[in-house]
C-alpha positions as CSV (number, residue, x, y, z in Angstrom):
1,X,-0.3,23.8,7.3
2,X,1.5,20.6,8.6
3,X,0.9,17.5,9.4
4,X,-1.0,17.6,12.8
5,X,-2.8,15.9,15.2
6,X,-6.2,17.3,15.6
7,X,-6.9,18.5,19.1
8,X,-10.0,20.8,18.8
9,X,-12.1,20.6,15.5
10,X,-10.9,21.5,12.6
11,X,-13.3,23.7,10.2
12,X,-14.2,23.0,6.8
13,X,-12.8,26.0,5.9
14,X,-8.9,24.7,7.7
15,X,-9.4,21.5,5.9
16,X,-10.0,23.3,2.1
17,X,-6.8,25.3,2.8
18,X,-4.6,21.4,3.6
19,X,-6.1,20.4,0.2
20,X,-5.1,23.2,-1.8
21,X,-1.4,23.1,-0.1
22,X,-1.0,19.5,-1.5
23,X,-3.4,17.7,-3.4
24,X,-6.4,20.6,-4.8
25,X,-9.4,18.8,-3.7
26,X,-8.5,15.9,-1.1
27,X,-6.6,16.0,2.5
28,X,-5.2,12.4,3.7
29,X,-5.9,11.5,7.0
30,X,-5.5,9.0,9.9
31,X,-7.9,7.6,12.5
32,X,-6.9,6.0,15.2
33,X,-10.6,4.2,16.3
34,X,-10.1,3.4,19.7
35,X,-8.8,7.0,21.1
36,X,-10.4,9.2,18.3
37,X,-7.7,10.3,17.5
38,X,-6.7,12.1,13.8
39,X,-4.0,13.1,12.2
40,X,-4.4,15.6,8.8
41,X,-1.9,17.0,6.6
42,X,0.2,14.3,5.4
43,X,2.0,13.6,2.5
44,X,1.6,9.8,2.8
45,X,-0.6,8.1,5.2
46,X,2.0,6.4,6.5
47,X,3.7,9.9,7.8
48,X,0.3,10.5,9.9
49,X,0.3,7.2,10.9
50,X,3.7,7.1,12.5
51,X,3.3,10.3,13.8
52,X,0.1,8.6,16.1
53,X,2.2,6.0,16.4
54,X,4.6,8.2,18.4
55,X,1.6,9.6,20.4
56,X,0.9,5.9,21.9
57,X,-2.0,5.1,19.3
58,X,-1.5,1.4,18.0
59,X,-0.6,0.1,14.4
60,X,-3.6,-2.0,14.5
61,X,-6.3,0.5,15.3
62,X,-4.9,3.5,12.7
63,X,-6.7,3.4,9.0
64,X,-6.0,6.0,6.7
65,X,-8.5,7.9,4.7
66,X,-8.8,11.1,2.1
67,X,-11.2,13.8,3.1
68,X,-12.6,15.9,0.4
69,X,-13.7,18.7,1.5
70,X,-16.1,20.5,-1.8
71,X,-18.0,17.4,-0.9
72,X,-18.9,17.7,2.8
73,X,-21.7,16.8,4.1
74,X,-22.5,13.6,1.7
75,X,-20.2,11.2,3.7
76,X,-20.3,8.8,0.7
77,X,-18.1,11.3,-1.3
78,X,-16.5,13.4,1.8
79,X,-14.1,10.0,3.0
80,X,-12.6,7.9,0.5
81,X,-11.4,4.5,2.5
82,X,-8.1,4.0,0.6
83,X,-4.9,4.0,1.6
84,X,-2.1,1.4,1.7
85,X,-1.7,1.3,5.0
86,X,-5.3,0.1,5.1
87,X,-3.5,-3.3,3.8
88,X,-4.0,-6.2,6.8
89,X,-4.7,-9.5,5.6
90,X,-3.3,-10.8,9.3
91,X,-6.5,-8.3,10.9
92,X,-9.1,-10.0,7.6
93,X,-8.2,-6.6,5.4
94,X,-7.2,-7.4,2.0
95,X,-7.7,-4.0,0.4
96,X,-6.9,-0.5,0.5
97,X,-10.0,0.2,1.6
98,X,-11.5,-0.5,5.0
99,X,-13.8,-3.6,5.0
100,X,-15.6,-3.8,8.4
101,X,-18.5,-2.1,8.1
102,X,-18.2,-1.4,12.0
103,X,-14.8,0.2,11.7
104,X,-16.0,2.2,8.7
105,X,-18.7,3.8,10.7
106,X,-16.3,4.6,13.7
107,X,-14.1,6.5,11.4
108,X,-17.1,8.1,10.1
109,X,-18.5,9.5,13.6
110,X,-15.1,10.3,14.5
111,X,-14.6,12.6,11.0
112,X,-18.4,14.1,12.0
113,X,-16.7,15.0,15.5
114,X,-13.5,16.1,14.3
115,X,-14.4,18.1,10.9
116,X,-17.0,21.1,11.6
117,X,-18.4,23.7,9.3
């Protein structure tokens, strides 16, 4: 499968078959968390981010992720926050990971929207 913006849920199942075509057990991702917005499939996060990019999203609202999929439904171990585009110190991020716990939770409810079983 390719990079792609996800219109309609994607199963668990759709999201197994990304991670076996490029990584065996994880699937990088990009939230955009003001539209809700996501973008699967990517080589780099930084591919699915200027893909959203394209789409109108915002630098500044996009925060990439890795999905695991053996692990869903323990959202602890199902999203990894790390990704170098997660790198911000000008927006008070200075990690790969995602520091606000708000923002963390809006990518997670978008993920529990976006990712069905």
């Amino acid at each position: 499968m390719p990079l792609q913006i996800v219109e309609t849920p994607i199963t668990l199942a759709e999201l197994a078959v990304l991670a076996s075509e490029r990584f065996g057990d994880l699937v990088k991702a990009v939230i955009d968390v003001e539209n809700g917005s996501m973008a699967v499939g990517c080589e780099l996060h930084v591919d699915a981010e200027q893909l959203l990019l394209q789409k109108g999203s915002r630098q500044q609202d996009l925060w990439g992720i890795n999905l695991y999929p053996d692990a869903f439904g323990d959202d602890e171990r199902f999203i990894e926050f790390d990704s170098m585009i997660n790198l911000r110190p000008g927006q008070g991020n200075r990690s790969r990971g995602v520091e606000d716990p708000g923002t963390r939770q809006k990518i997670i409810d978008i993920v529990r929207k976006k990712v069905i079983h």
